[in-house]
C-alpha positions as CSV (number, residue, x, y, z in Angstrom):
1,X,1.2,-24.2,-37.3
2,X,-2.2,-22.6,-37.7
3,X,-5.3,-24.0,-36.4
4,X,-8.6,-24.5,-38.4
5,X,-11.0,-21.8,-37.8
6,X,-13.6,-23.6,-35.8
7,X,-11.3,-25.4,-33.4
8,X,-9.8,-21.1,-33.0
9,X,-13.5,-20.4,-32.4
10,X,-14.0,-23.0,-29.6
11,X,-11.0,-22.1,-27.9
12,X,-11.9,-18.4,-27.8
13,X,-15.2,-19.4,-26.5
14,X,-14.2,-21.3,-23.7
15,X,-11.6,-18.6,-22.7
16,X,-14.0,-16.0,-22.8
17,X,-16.9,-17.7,-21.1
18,X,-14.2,-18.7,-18.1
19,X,-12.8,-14.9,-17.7
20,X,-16.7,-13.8,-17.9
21,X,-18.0,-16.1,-15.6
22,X,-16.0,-18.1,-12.8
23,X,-12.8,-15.6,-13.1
24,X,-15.2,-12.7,-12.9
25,X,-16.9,-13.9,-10.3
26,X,-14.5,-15.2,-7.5
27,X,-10.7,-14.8,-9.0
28,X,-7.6,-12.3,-7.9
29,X,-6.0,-10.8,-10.4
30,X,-2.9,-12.9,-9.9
31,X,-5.6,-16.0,-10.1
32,X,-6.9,-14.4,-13.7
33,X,-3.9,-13.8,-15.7
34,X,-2.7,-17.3,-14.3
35,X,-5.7,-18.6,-15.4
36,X,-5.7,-16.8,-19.0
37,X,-2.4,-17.9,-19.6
38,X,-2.7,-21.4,-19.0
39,X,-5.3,-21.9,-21.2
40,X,-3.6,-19.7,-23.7
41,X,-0.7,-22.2,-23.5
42,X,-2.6,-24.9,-24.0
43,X,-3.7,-23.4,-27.1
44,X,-0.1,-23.9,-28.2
45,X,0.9,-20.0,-27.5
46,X,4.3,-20.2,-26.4
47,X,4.0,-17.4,-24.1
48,X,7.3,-16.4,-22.2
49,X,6.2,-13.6,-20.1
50,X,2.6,-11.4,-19.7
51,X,2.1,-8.3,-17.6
52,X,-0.8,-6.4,-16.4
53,X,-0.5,-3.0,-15.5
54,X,-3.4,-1.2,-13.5
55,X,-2.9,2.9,-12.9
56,X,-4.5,3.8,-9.6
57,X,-5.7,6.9,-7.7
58,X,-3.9,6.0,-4.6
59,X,-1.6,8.9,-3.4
60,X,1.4,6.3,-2.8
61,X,1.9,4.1,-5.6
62,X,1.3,4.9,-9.5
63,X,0.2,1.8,-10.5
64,X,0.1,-2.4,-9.6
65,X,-0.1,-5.2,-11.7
66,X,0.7,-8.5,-12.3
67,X,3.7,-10.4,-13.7
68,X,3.4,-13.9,-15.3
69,X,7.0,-15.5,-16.4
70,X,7.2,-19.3,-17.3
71,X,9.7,-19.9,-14.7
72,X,8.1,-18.2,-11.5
73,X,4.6,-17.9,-12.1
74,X,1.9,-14.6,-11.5
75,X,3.0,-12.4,-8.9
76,X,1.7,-9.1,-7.7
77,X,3.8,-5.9,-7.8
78,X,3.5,-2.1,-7.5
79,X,5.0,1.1,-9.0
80,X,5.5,4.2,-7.0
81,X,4.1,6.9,-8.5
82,X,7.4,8.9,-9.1
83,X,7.9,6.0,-11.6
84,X,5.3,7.2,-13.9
85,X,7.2,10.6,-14.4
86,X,10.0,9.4,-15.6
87,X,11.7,7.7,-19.0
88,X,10.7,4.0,-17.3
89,X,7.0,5.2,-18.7
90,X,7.4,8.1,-21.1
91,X,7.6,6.8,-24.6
92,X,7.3,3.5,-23.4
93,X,4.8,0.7,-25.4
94,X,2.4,1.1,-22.4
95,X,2.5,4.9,-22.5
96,X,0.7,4.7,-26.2
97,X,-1.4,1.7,-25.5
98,X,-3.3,3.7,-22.3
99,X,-3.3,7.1,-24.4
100,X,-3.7,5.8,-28.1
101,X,-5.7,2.9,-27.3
102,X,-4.8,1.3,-29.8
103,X,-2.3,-1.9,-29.9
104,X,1.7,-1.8,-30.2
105,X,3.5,-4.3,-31.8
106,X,7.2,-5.0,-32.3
107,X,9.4,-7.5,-33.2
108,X,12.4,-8.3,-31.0
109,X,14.9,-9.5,-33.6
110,X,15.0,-6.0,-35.3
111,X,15.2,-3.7,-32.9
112,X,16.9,-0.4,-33.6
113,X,18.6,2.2,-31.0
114,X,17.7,5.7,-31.1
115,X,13.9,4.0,-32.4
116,X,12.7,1.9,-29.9
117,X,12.1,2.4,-26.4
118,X,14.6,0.7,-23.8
119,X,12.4,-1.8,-22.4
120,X,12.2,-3.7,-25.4
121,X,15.9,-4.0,-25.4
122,X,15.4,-5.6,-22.4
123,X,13.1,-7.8,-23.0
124,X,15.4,-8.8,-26.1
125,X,18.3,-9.3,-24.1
126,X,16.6,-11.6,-21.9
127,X,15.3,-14.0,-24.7
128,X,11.7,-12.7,-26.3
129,X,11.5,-12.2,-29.6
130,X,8.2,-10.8,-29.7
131,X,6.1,-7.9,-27.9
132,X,2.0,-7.1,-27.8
133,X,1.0,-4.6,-25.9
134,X,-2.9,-4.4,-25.7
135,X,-5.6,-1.7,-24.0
136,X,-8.0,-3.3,-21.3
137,X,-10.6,-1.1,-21.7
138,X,-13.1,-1.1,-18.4
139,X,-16.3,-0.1,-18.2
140,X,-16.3,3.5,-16.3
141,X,-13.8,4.5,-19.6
142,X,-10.2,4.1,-18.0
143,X,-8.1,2.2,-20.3
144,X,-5.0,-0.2,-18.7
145,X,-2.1,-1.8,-20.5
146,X,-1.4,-5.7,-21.1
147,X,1.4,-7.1,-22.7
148,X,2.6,-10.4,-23.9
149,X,5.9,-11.8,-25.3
150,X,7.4,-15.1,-26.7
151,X,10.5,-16.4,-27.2
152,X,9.5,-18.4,-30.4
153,X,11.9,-17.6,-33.2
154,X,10.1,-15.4,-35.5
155,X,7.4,-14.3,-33.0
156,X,3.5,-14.9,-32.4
157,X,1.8,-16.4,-35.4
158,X,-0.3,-14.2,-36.9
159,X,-3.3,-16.0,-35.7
160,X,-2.0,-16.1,-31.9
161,X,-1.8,-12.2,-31.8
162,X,-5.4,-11.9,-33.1
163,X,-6.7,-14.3,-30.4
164,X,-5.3,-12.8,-27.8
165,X,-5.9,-9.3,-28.9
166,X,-10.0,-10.7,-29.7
167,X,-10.2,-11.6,-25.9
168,X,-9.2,-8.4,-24.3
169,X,-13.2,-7.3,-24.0
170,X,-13.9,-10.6,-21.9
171,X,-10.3,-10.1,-20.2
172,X,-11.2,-6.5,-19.0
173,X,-14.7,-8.1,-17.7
174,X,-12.8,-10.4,-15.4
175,X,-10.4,-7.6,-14.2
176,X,-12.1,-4.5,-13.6
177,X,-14.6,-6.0,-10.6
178,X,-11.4,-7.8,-8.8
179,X,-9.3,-4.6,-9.6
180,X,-11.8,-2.5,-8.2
181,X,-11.8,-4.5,-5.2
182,X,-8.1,-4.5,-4.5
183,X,-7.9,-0.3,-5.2
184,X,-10.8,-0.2,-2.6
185,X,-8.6,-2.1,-0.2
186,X,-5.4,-0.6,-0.9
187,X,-7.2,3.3,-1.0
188,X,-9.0,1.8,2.4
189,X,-5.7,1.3,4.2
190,X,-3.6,4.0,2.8
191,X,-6.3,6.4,4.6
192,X,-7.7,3.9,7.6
193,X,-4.6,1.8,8.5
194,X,-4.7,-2.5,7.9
195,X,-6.8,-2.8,11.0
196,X,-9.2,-0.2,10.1
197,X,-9.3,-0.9,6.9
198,X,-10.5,-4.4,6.7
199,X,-13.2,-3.4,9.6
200,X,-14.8,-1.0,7.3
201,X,-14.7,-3.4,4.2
202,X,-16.2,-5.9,6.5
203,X,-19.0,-3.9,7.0
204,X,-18.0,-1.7,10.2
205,X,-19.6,1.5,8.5
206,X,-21.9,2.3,10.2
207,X,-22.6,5.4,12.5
208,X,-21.8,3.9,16.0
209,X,-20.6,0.9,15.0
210,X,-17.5,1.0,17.9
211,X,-16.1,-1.9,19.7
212,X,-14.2,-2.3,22.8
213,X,-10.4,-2.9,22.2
214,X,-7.5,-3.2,24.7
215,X,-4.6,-1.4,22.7
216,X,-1.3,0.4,23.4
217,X,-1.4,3.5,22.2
218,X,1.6,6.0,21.1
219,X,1.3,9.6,20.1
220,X,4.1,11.2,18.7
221,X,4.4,15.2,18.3
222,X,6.9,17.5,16.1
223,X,8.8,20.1,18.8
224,X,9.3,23.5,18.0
225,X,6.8,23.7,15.1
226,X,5.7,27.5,15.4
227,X,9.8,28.1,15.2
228,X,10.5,25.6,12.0
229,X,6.9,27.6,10.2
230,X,8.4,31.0,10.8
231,X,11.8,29.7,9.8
232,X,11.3,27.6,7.2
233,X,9.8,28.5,3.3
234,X,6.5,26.6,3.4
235,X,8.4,24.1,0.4
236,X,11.2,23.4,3.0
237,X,8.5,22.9,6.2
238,X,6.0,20.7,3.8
239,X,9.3,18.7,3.0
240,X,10.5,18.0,6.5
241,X,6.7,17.3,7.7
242,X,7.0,14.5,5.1
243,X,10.3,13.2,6.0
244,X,8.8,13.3,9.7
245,X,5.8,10.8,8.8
246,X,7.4,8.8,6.9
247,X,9.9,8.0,9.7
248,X,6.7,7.4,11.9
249,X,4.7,5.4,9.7
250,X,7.4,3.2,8.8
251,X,8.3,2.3,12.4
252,X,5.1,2.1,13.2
253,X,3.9,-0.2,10.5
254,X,7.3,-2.5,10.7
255,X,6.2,-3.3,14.2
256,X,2.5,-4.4,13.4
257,X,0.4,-1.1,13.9
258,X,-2.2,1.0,12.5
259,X,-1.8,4.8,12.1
260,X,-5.0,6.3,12.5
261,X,-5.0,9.7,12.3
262,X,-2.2,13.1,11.7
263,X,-3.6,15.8,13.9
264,X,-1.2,18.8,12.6
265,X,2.3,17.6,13.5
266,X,1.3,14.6,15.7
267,X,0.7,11.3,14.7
268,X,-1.7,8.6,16.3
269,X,-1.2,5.2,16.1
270,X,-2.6,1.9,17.8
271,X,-1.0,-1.5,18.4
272,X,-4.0,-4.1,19.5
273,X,-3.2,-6.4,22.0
274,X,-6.0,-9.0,20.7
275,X,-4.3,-12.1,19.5
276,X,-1.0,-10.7,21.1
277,X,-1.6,-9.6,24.9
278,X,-0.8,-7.1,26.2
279,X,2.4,-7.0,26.9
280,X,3.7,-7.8,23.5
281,X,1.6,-4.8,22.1
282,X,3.3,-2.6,24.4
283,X,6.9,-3.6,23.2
284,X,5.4,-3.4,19.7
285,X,4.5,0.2,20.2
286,X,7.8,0.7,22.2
287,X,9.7,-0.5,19.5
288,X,8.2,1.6,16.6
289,X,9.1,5.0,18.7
290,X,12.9,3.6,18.6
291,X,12.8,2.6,15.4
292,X,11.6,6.8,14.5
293,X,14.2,8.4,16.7
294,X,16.9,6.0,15.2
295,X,15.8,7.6,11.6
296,X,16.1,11.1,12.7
297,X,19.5,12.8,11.4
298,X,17.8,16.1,11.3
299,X,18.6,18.3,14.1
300,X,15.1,20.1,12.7
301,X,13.6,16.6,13.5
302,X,12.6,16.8,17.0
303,X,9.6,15.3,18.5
304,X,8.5,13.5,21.1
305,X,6.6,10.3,21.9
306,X,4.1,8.9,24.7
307,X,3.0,5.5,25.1
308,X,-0.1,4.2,27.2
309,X,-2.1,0.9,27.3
310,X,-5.5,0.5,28.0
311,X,-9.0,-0.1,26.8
312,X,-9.8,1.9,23.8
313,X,-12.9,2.6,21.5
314,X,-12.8,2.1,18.4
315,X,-14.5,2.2,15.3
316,X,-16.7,5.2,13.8
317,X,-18.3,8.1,15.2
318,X,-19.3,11.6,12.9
319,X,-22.4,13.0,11.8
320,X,-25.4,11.6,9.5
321,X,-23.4,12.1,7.1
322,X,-19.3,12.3,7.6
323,X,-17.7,9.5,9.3
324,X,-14.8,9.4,11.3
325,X,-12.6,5.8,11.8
326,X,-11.0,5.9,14.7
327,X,-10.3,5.6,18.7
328,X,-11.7,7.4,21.8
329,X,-11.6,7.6,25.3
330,X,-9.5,7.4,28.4
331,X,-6.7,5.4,27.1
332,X,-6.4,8.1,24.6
333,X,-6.2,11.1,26.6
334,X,-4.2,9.9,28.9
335,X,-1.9,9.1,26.5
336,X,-1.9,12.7,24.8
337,X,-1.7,14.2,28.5
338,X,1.9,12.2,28.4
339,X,3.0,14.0,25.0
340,X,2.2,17.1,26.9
341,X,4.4,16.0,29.7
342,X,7.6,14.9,28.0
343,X,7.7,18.2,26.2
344,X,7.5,19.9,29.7
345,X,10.1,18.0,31.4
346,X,12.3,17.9,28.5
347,X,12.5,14.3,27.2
348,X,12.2,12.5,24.3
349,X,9.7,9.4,24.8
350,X,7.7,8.9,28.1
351,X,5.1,6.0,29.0
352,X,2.8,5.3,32.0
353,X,3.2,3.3,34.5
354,X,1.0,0.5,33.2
355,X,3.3,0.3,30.0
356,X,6.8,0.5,32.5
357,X,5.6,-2.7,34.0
358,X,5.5,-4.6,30.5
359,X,9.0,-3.3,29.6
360,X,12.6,-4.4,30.8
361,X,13.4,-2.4,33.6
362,X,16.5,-1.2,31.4
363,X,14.3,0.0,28.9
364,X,12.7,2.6,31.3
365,X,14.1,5.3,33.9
366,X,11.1,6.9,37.3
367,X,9.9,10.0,36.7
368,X,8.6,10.4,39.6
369,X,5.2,11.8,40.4
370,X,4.0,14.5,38.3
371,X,0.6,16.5,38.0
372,X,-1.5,15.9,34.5
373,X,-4.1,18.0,33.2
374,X,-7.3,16.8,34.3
375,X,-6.1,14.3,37.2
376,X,-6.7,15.3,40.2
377,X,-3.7,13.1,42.0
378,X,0.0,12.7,40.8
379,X,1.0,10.6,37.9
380,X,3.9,8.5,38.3
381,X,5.9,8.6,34.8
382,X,9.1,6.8,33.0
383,X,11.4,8.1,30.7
384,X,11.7,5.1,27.6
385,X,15.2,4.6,26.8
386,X,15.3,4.8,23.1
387,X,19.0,4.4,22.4
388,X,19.4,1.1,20.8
């Protein structure tokens, strides 16, 4: 059924002015391609299913985007970036849209093997019959893909294509601002950690701008990392480094926490007791080093971890014109005086005193009294019992 040309003109003018205007302004992406595909429906597009693919320079995932099916809805979802080297991408519609720029169409009904790319196998098996893949051009040049199917016998009207194809100017309007947004977010934490990161896009830029925070603290160190350098092809030692944060990160994240900084082979990370006390942030922080040490099958992968509690700054400190996120003072060194001392008495995972009395007194074994750099009296330490 076609649709006289002025009633096709109204429509595209009251989709375009809503991606332009309100969508621009104050939707997610999730909230746009809803948005755009509800009105598109109401058009009479029988839409099955539309994705929105956005490549990002973010070192840990390739790409995110959004999914719209008729039965669940938009939902958000990412690609690592090991995805985008392999068959999943090369030769796929989306791989000519971004570097062609120019459309890709294909009929489900009469697909061929050996012709067309797997995914649109896929997508026939599951019920579409037709498949437009479209550029969304934004404005600092980058090009990202789009894609819409029905399940219509016979496909998109000619008329339906052309409309939707027409609108991808005002739909790239619309997305690149809340895209933009989200990358700055995700790029934020992937450097800053969730808590830092939504400090700083709040506005916590600033030279000085520090707060007060009471926060356990945990500092985790690689053992024997002069011996694994010498021993190890730089390949191999990168490689194991890797495996090593990612053990840490993951615990550390899984339990609530923000890693803030790698120093070399040590890792810092803070679990803030505001809105949990601080006893809960000291079993937080407890159970992210067992949740490392229980990932550890490499008898390469030794380290060890300290945990202390106590007020911490945090926020930026640099120069005029290089900023640093992240946290300062006693708690802190304290903490790194304990990393020192587990490696000197041999054991895996220390904590202080003031973190012994949040714990289980079968999660911890005395110490004793022992000297730490920079104290003038004797430090009374526990070893953490990490097995599970």
């Amino acid at each position: 059924m076609d649709i006289p040309a002025q009633d096709l003109a109204a429509i595209e003018t009251r989709i375009a002015n809503w991606l332009i205007g309100p969508a621009r302004r104050s939707c997610t992406p999730a909230e746009i391609v809803d948005g755009l595909v509800e009105r598109l429906v109401a058009a009479g597009i029988a839409l099955w299913r539309v994705r929105i693919a956005q490549q990002v320079a973010n070192p840990l995932i390739g790409a995110w985007g959004i999914l719209w099916t008729r039965s669940g809805g938009a939902e958000f979802y990412t690609v690592p970036r090991s995805v985008l080297q392999t068959n999943a991408f090369y030769g796929s519609p989306f791989e000519h849209v971004i570097k062609s720029r120019t459309r890709f169409r294909s009929s489900l009904e009469r697909l061929e093997r050996g012709r067309d790319h797997e995914v649109l196998f896929e997508l026939a098996a599951a019920g579409s019959t037709d498949y437009l893949a479209l550029p969304v051009e934004y404005g600092d040049g980058s090009v990202q893909a789009s894609a819409f199917t029905t399940d219509r016998p016979g496909g998109f009207r000619d008329w339906e294509a052309a409309l939707i194809e027409r609108l991808m100017p005002a739909m790239a309007a619309a997305l690149e601002p809340a895209a933009m947004r989200h990358s700055t977010a995700s790029l934020l934490e992937v450097y800053l950690g969730a808590g830092p990161a939504s400090r700083v896009a709040g506005g916590a830029f600033q030279r000085g701008a520090m707060t007060e925070i009471d926060a356990a603290v945990v500092i985790t160190d690689l053992r024997g990392y002069t011996d694994l350098s010498e021993r190890l092809a730089p390949d191999a030692l990168l490689q194991l480094l890797g495996t090593y944060f990612e053990m840490v990160v993951e615990s550390v994240r899984s339990e609530g926490g923000d890693v803030l900084k790698f120093i070399g082979d040590g890792v810092l990370s803070l679990f803030p007791a505001e809105g949990h006390g601080r006893q809960e942030a000291c079993a937080r922080a407890v159970r992210s080093v067992t949740g490392a040490f229980a990932q550890s099958n490499n008898p390469d992968l030794r380290f060890v971890a300290a945990v202390h509690v106590g007020p911490v700054v945090y926020g930026n400190i640099g120069s005029l014109d290089r900023l640093d996120f992240t946290v300062v003072g006693p708690t802190v060194n304290y903490a790194s005086r304990l990393e020192a001392a587990a490696k000197m008495l041999g054991k895996s995972a220390i904590c202080s005193q003031d973190v012994a009395r949040s714990l289980p007194a079968d999660r911890i074994g005395d110490l004793g009294q022992h000297m730490l750099k920079g104290f003038s009296d004797p430090q009374t330490l526990f070893e953490l019992k990490i097995a599970s």
